[in-house]
PyMOL Python script that loads the backbone (N, CA, C, O; Angstrom):
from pymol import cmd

cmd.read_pdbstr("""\
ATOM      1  N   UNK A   1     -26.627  -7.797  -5.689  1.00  0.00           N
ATOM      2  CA  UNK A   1     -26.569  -7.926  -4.231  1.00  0.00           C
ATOM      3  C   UNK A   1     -25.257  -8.580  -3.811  1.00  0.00           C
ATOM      4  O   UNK A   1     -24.518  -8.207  -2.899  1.00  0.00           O
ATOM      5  N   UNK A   2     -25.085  -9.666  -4.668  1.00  0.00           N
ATOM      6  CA  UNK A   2     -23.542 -10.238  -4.403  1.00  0.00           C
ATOM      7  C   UNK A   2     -22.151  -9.943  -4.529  1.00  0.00           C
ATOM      8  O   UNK A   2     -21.026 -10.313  -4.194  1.00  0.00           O
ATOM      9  N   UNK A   3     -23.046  -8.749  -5.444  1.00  0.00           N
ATOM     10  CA  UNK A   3     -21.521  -7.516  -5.890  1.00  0.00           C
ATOM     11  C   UNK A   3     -21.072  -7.005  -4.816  1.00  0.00           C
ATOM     12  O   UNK A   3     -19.936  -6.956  -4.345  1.00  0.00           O
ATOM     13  N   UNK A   4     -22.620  -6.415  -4.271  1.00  0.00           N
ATOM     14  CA  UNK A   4     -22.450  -5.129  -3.354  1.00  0.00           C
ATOM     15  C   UNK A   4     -21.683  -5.843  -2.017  1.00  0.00           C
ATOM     16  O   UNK A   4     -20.799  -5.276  -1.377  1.00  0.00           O
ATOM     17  N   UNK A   5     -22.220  -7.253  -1.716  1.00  0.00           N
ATOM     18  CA  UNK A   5     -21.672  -7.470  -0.643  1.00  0.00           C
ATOM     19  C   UNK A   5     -20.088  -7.664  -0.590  1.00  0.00           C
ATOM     20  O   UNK A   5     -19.427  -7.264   0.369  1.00  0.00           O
ATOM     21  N   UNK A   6     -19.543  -8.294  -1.670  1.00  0.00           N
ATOM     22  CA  UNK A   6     -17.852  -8.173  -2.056  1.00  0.00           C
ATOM     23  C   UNK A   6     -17.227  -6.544  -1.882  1.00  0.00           C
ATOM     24  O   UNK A   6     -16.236  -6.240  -1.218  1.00  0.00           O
ATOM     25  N   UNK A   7     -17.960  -5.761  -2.545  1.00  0.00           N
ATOM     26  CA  UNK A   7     -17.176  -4.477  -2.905  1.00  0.00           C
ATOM     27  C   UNK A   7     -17.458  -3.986  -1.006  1.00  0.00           C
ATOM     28  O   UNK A   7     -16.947  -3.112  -0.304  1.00  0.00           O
ATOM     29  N   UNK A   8     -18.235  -4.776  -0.806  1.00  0.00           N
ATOM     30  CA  UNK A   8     -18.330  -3.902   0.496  1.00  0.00           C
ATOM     31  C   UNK A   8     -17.552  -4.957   1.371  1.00  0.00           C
ATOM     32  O   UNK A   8     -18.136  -4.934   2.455  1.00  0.00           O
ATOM     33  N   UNK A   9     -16.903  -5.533   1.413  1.00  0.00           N
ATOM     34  CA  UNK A   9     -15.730  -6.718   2.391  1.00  0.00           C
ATOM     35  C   UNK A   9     -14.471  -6.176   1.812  1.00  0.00           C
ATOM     36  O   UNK A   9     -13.620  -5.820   2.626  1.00  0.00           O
ATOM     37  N   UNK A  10     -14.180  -6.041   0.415  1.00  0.00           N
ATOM     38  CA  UNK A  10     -12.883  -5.192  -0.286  1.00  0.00           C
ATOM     39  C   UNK A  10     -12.664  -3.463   0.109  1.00  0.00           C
ATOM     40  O   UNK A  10     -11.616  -2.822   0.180  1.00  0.00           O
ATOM     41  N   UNK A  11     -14.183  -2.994   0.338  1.00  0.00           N
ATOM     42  CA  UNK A  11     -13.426  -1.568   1.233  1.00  0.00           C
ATOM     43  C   UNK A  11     -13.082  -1.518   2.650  1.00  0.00           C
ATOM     44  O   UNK A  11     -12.276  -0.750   3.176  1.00  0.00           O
ATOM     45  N   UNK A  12     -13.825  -2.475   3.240  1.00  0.00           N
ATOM     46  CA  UNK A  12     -13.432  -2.774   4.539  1.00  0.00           C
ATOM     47  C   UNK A  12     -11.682  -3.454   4.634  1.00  0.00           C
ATOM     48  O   UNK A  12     -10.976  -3.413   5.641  1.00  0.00           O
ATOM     49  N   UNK A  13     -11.400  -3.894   3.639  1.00  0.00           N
ATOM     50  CA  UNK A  13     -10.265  -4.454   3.463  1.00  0.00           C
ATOM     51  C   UNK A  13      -9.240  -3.313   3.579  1.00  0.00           C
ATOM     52  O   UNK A  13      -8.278  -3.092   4.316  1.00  0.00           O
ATOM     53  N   UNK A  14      -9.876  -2.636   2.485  1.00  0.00           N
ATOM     54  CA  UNK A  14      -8.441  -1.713   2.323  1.00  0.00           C
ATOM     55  C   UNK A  14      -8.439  -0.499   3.303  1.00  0.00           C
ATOM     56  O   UNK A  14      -7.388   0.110   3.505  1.00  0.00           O
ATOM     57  N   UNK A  15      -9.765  -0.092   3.996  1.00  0.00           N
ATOM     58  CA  UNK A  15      -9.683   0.780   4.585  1.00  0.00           C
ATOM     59  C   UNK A  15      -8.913   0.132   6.403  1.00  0.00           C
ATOM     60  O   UNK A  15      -8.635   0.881   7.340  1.00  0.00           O
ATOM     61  N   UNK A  16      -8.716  -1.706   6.386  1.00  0.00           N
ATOM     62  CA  UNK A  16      -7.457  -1.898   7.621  1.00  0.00           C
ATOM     63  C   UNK A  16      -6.414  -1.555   7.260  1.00  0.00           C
ATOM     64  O   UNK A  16      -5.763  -0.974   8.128  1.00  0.00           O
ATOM     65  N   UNK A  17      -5.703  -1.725   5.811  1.00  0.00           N
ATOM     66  CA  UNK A  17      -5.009  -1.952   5.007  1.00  0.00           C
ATOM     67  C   UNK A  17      -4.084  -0.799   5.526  1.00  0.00           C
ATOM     68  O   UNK A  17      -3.029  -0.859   6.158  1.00  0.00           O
ATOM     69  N   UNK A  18      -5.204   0.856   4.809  1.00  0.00           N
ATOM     70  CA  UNK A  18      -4.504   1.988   4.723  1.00  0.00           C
ATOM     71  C   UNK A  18      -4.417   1.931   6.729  1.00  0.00           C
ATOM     72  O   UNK A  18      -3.322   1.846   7.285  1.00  0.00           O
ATOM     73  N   UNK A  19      -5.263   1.974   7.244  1.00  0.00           N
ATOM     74  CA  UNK A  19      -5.286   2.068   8.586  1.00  0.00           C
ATOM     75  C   UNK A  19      -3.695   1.732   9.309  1.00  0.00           C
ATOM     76  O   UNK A  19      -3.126   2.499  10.087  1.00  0.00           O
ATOM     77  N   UNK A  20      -3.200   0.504   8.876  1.00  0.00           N
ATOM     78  CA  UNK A  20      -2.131  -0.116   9.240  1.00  0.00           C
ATOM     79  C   UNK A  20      -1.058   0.933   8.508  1.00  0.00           C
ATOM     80  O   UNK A  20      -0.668   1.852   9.228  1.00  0.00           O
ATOM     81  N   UNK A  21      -0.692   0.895   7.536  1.00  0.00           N
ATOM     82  CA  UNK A  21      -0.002   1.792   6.991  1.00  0.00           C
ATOM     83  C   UNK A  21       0.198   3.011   7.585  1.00  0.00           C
ATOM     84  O   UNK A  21       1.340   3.453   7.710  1.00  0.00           O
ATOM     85  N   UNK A  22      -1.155   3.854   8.119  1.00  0.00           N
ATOM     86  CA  UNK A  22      -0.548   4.945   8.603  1.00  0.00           C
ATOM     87  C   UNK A  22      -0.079   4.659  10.119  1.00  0.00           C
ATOM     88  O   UNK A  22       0.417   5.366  10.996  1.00  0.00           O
ATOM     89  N   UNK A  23      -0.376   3.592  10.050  1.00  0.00           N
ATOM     90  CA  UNK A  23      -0.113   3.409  12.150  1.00  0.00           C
ATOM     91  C   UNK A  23       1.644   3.072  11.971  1.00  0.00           C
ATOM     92  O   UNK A  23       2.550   3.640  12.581  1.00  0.00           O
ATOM     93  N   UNK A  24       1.740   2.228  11.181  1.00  0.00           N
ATOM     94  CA  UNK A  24       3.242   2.399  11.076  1.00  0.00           C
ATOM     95  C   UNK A  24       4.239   3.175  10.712  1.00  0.00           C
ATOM     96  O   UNK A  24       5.455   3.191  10.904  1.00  0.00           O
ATOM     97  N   UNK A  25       3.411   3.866  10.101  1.00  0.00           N
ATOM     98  CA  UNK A  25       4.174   5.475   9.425  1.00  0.00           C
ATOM     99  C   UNK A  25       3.809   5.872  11.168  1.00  0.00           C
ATOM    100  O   UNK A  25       4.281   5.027  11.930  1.00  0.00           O
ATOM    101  N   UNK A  26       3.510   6.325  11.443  1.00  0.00           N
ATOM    102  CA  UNK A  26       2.738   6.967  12.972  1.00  0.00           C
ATOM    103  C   UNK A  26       4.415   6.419  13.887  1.00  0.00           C
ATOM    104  O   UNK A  26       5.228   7.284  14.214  1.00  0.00           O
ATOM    105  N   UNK A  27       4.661   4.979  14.162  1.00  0.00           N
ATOM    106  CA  UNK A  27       5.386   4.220  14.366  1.00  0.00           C
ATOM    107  C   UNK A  27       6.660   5.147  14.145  1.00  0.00           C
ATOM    108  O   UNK A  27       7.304   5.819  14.950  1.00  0.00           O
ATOM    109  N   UNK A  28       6.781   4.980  12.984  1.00  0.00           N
ATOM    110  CA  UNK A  28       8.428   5.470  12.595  1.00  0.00           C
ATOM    111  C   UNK A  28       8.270   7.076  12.864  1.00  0.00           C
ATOM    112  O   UNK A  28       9.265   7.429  13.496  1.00  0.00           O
ATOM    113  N   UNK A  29       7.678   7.826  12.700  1.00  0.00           N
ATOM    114  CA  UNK A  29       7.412   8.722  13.349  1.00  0.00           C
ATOM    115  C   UNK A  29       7.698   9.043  14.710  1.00  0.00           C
ATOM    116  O   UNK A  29       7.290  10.099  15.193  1.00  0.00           O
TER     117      UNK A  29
END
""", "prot")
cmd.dss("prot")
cmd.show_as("cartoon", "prot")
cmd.util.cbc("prot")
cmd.orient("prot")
């Protein structure tokens, strides 16, 4: 249960992560 709740705060992580990334690619664009 304590896994699931980490792995599930670490995809939320990376899915701002990539989010940001493409907004700045978007940006230079």
């Amino acid at each position: 249960m304590i896994g699931f709740i980490i792995g599930s705060i670490i995809g939320i992580g990376l899915c701002i992560s990539i989010e940001i990334l493409i907004s700045k690619n978007a940006i230079i664009y």
